[in-house]
C-alpha positions in Angstrom: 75.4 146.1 94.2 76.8 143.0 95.2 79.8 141.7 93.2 80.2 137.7 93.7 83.0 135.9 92.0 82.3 132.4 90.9 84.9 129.5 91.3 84.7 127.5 88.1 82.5 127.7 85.3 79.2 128.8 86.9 77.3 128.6 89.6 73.9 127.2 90.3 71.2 130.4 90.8 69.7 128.9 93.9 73.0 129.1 95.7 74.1 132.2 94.5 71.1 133.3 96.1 71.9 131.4 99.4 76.2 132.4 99.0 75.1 136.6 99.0 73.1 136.3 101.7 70.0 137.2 100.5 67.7 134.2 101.5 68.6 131.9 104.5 67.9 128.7 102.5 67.0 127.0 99.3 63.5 126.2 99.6 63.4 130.3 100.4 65.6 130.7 96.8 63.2 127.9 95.1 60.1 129.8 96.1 61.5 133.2 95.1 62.4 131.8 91.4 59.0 130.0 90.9 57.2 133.1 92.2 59.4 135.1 89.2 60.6 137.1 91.8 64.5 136.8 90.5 65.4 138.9 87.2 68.9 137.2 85.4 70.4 139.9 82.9 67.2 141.9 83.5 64.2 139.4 82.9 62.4 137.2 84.9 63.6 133.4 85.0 61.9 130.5 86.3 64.8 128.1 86.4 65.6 127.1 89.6 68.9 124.9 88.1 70.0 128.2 86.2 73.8 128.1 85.3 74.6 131.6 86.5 78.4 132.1 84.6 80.8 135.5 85.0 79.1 138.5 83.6 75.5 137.8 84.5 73.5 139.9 86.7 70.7 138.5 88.8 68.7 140.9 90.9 66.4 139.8 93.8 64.4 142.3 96.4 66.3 145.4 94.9 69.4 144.1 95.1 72.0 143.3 92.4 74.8 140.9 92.1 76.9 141.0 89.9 79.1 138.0 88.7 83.0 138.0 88.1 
């Protein structure tokens, strides 16, 4: 489990998914959201400008984040 803590009020989805590391670059995070490859708080979500905001959970590839 990775825990990320967000600086302000949220933080886009496509760069939390660039900020942990687990794709090198957006177009890699677009592709993985539009492909429904990204669960937030445990279903799949096709928004690629998803607010992600402290206390959400997105998982990707078997890996969790968790955000405080």
């Amino acid at each position: 489990m990775i825990k990320f803590e967000v600086n302000g009020d949220y933080i886009l989805l496509i760069q939390l998914l660039k900020a942990t590391g687990l794709v090198q670059t957006g177009g890699e995070a677009q592709i993985a959201v539009i492909e429904g490859k990204v669960k937030y708080n445990n279903q799949i979500d096709y928004r690629k400008r998803l607010k992600v905001k402290k206390g959400d959970t997105v998982e990707y590839q078997s890996k969790k984040i968790v955000v405080i």
